[in-house]
C-alpha positions in Angstrom: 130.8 107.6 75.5 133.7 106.3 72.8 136.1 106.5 75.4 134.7 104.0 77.9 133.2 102.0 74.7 136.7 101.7 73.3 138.4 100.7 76.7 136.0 98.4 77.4 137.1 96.4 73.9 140.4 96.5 75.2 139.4 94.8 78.7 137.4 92.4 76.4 140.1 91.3 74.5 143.3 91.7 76.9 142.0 91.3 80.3 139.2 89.1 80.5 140.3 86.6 82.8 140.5 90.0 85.0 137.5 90.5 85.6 135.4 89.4 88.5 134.0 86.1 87.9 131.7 86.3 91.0 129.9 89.1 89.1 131.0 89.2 85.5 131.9 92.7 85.3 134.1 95.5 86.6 131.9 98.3 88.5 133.9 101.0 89.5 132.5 104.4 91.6 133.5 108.2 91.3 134.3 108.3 95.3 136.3 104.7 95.5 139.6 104.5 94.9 139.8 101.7 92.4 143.1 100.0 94.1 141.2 96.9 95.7 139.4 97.2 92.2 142.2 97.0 90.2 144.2 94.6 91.9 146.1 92.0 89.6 144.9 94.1 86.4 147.5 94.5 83.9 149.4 97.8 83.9 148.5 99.6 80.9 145.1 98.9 81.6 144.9 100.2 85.0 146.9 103.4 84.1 144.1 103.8 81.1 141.5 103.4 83.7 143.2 106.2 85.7 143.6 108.2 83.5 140.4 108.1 82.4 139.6 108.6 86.2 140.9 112.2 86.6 139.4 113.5 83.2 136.2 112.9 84.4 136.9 114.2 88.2 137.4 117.3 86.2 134.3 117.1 83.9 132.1 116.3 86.2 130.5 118.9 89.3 131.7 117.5 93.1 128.0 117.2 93.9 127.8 114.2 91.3 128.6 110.8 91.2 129.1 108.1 88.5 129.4 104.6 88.3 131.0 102.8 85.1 130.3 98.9 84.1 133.0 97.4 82.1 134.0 93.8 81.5 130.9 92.9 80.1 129.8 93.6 76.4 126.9 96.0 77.7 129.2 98.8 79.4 127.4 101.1 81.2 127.7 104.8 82.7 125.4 106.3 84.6 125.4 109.4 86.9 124.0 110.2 90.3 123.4 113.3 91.9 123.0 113.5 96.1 121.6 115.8 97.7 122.6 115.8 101.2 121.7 112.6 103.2 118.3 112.0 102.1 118.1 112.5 98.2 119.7 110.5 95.8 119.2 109.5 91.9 120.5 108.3 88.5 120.4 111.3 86.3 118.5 110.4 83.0 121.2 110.5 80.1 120.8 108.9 77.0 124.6 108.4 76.2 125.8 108.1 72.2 128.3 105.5 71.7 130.0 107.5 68.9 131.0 110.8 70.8 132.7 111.8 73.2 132.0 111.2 76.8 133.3 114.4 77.7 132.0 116.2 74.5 128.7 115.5 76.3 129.4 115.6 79.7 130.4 119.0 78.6 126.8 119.5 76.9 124.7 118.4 80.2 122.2 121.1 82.2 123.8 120.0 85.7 121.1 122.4 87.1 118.6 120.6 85.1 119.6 117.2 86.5 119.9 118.3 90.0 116.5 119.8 89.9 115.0 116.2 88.0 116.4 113.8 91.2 114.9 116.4 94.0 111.8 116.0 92.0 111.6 112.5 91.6 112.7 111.8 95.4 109.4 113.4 96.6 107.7 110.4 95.1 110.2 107.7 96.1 107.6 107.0 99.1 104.1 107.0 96.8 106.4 104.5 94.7 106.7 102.5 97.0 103.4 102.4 98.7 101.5 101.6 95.0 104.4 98.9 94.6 102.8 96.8 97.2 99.5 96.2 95.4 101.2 97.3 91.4 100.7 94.5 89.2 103.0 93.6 85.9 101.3 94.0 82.7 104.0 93.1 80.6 103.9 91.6 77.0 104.5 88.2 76.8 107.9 87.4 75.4 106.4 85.9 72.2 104.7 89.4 70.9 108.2 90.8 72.0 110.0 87.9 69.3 107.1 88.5 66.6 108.4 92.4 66.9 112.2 91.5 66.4 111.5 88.3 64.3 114.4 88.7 62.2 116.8 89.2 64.6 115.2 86.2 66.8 115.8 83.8 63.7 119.4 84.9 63.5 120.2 84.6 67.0 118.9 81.1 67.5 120.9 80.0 64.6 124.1 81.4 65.6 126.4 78.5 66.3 127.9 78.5 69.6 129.7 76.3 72.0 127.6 73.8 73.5 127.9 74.6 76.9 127.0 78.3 77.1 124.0 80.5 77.5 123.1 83.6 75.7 120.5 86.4 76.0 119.2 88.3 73.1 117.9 91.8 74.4 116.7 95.2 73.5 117.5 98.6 75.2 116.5 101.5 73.2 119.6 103.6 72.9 121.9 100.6 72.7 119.3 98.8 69.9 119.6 94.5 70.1 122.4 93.5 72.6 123.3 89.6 72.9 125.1 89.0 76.5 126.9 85.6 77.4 126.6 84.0 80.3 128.1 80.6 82.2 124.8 79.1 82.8 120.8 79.1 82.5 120.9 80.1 86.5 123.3 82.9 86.0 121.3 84.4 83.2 118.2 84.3 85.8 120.0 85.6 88.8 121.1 88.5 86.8 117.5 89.1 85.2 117.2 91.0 88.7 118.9 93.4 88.0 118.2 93.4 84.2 114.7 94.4 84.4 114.8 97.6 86.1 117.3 99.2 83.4 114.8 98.9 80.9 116.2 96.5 79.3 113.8 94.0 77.4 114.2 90.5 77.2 113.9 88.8 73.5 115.1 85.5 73.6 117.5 82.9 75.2 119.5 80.3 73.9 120.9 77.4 76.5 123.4 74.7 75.1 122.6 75.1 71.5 118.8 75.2 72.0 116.0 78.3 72.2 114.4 78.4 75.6 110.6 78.7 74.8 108.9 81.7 75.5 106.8 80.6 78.0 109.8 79.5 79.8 111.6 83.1 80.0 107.9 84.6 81.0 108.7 82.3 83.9 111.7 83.2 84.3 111.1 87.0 84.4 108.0 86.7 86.9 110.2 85.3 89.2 112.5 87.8 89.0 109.7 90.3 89.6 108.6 88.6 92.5 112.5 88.8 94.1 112.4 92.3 93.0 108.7 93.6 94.7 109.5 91.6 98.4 113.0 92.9 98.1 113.4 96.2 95.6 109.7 97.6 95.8 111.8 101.0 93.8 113.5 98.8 91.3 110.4 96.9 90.8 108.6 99.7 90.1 111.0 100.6 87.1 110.6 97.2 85.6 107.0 96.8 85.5 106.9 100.9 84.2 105.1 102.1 87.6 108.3 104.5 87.8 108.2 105.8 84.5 104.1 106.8 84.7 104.2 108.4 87.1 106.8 110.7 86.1 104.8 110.6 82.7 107.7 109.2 80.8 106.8 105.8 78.3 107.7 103.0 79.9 110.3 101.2 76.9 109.2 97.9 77.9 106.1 97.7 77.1 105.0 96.9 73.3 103.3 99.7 72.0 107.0 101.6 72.7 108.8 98.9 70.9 109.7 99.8 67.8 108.9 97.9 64.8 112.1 96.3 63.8 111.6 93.1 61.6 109.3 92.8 58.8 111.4 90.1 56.8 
C-alpha cells in the first residue's frame, strides 16, 4: 500500500486545506468518477490520483470494488466484492504499508475472497437478529492504557496547541495511530464509525488535558448505542459479535491485545 501511503503524505502536506472539512477526509470509490471529488484540488495532485485510478482499474477484477480514505493520517483501502443485487462485503485484507499495493493486489486469491463475502452474507440476517439482544463486553479503557502504558505517558505529554483534540488508538496492522481532530464532539461523532473497523480506543487528550478513562467508556457506549438502534451490522463488528461468529478473534478485546509496554 506505499503508493496510496506516499500520496496521502503529499495531500497532507500540499493540499490540506483541500480536503473536506465537513468530513475530514477524501473518500473516493472504484465506480465514481472523482470530478465532483476532485473539484478545486491542485493539478498535480488530481492527475496523481488519476493515475493511480487506472492502475488499479487494471489490477483489480470488474466484479470488485474499492474505496480509498485519504486526507486524514489513518488512510485506508478496502475492497468489496458484489454479488449481484443482494450480496455485498469488504474483503478481509491485511494491507503492508511498505509494498506495493499492486505487488499485492497482484498476490490476492480473488476466488478466495469472492467465496469469503457469499459466505459471510448468509449470516448477515442471524447478525442482525442476535444484535438486538448482544450486549458489549468490552475492556474498560483503563486495562486498555495499563496495556500500552508507555505509549499513553508519551501521548499525554506531547505538547500541542491548546485548542485541539487528539486520539491515541490501536489497530493491529497499523500498530498505535494518534488522529487530530477540531473538537471533543467531532472526536465522538466520529467514534461511530471508529468502532466497527476494529480500531481500539487508548486515550484522548482535549485542550492540553487527558480525558479520564471513565469519560471515553462514556463516550464509546454512546456510540454503541447510536450504532445498535441504527447499524445493528456495524454494531455487531464493534462489540466482536461479527467476528465470533465467523470464529475470527475479535482485536478489540484484551486478551488479543498485545502486550506492548512494560517500561
Amino acid at each position: 500500500m506505499k503508493e496510496i501511503i506516499e500520496l496521502n503524505n503529499r495531500i497532507l502536506m500540499e493540499a490540506r486545506e483541500a480536503v473536506p472539512k465537513e468530513f475530514g477526509f477524501l473518500m473516493l470509490m472504484r465506480n465514481d468518477d472523482w470530478s465532483t471529488e476532485l473539484a478545486g484540488w491542485p493539478t498535480d495532485i488530481c492527475t496523481a490520483l488519476l493515475e493511480l485510478k487506472e492502475k488499479l482499474h487494471r489490477a483489480i477484477p470488474n466484479d470488485f470494488s474499492y474505496s480509498m480514505v485519504l486526507g486524514d493520517y489513518n488512510p485506508d483501502f478496502v475492497l468489496t466484492y458484489r454479488d449481484g443485487s443482494q450480496t455485498e462485503g469488504d474483503c478481509s485484507v491485511n494491507w503492508s504499508t511498505r509494498r506495493s499495493i499492486f505487488h499485492q493486489l497482484n498476490e490476492l486469491n480473488w476466488d478466495k475472497h469472492r467465496g469469503n463475502v457469499l459466505e459471510r452474507g448468509q449470516i448477515f440476517d442471524e447478525v442482525t437478529k442476535r444484535a438486538k439482544t448482544a450486549k458489549p463486553n468490552l475492556p474498560k479503557t483503563k486495562a486498555i492504557q495499563q496495556r500500552f502504558a508507555s505509549e499513553v505517558k508519551v501521548f499525554e505529554n506531547t505538547k500541542r496547541e491548546a485548542n485541539s483534540t487528539h486520539l491515541l488508538l490501536w489497530h493491529e496492522p497499523d500498530g498505535v495511530v494518534e488522529i487530530g481532530f477540531e473538537n471533543l464532539k467531532a472526536l465522538r461523532d466520529e467514534l461511530i464509525h471508529l468502532l466497527p473497523t476494529d480500531r481500539v480506543v487508548i486515550a484522548i487528550v482535549s485542550d492540553g488535558k487527558p480525558v479520564p478513562p471513565s469519560f471515553i467508556d462514556e463516550f464509546r457506549s454512546e456510540a454503541l448505542k447510536d450504532l445498535k438502534a441504527e447499524m445493528p451490522i456495524s454494531y455487531s463488528k464493534a462489540i466482536g459479535l461479527f467476528h465470533q461468529m465467523l470464529g475470527v478473534p475479535p482485536p478489540m478485546f484484551l486478551e488479543n491485545i498485545p502486550e506492548r509496554s512494560k517500561k
